[in-house]
C-alpha positions as CSV (number, residue, x, y, z in Angstrom):
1,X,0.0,0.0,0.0
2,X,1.0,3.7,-0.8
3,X,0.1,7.0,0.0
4,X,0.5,9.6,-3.1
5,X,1.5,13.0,-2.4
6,X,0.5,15.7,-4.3
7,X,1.1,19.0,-3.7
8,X,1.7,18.1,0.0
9,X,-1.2,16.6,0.3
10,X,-1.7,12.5,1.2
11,X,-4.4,10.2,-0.9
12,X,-5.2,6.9,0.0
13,X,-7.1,4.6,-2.3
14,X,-10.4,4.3,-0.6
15,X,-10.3,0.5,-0.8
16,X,-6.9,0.3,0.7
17,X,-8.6,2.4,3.6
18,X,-11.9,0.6,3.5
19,X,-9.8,-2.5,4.2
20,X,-8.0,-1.4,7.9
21,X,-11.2,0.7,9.1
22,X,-13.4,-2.5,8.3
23,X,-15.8,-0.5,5.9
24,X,-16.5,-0.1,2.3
25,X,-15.0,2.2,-0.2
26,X,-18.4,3.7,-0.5
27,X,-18.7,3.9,3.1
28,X,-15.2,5.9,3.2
29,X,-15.9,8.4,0.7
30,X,-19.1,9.4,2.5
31,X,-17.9,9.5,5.6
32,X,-14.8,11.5,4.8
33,X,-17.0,13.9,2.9
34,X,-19.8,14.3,6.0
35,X,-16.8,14.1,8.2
36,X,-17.2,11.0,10.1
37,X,-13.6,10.1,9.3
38,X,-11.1,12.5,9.9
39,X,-7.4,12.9,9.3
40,X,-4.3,14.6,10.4
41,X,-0.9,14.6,8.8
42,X,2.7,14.5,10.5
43,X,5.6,15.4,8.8
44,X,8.8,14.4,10.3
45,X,11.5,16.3,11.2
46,X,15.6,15.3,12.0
47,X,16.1,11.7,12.3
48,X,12.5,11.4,11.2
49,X,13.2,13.5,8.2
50,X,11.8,11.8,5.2
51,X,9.1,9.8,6.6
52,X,5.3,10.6,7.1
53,X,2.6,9.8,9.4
54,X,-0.7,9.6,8.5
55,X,-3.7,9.4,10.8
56,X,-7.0,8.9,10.3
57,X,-10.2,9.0,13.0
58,X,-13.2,7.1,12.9
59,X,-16.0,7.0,15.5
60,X,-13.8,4.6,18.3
61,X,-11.0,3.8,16.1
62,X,-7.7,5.5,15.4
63,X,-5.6,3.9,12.0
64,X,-1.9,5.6,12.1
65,X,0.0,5.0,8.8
66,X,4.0,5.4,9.3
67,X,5.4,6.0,5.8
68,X,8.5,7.0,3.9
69,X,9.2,9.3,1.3
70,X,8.0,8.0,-1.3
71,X,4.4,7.4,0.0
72,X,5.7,3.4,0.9
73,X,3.5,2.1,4.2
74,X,6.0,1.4,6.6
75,X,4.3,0.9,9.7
76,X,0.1,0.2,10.7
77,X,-0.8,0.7,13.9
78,X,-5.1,0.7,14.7
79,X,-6.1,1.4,18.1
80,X,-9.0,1.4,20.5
81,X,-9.7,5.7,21.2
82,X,-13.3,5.2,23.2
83,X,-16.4,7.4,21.7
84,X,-15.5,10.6,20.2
C-alpha cells in the first residue's frame, strides 16, 4: 500500500482504507465527505526527516500509517480511542 503526495497533500485509495477501518470504499468516501472520518498529517523532522505519518479518526477507532518518502507504508498501527 501507498500513499500519493501531491502537492503536499496525502491520498489513500479508498479501498486500501476501507480495508484497515473495516468499511467499504463507499462507506469511506461518505464519511470523509460528511466528516465521520477525519485525518491529520505529520511530517517528520531530524532523524525522522523523510518519513510521514498519517492518521485517520473514525468514530472509536484511530488507524496511524508510518510512511517513507516515497508514500511506501511502513508501519500500521489501529487502536481502541473510546467514543469521540
Amino acid at each position: 500500500m501507498k500513499i500519493d503526495m501531491q502537492n503536499g497533500q496525502p491520498t489513500i485509495d479508498a479501498a486500501d482504507l476501507a480495508a484497515l477501518l473495516n468499511l467499504t470504499p463507499d462507506e469511506v468516501r461518505e464519511r470523509m465527505r460528511s466528516g465521520q472520518i477525519t485525518s491529520k498529517l505529520e511530517i517528520g523532522e531530524g532523524e525522522d526527516a523523510g518519513k510521514m505519518r498519517l492518521h485517520f479518526f473514525h468514530d472509536d477507532m484511530r488507524l496511524r500509517l508510518t510512511c517513507s518518502s516515497d508514500g511506501t507504508v511502513l508501519k500500521t498501527l489501529r487502536t481502541k480511542t473510546g467514543a469521540r
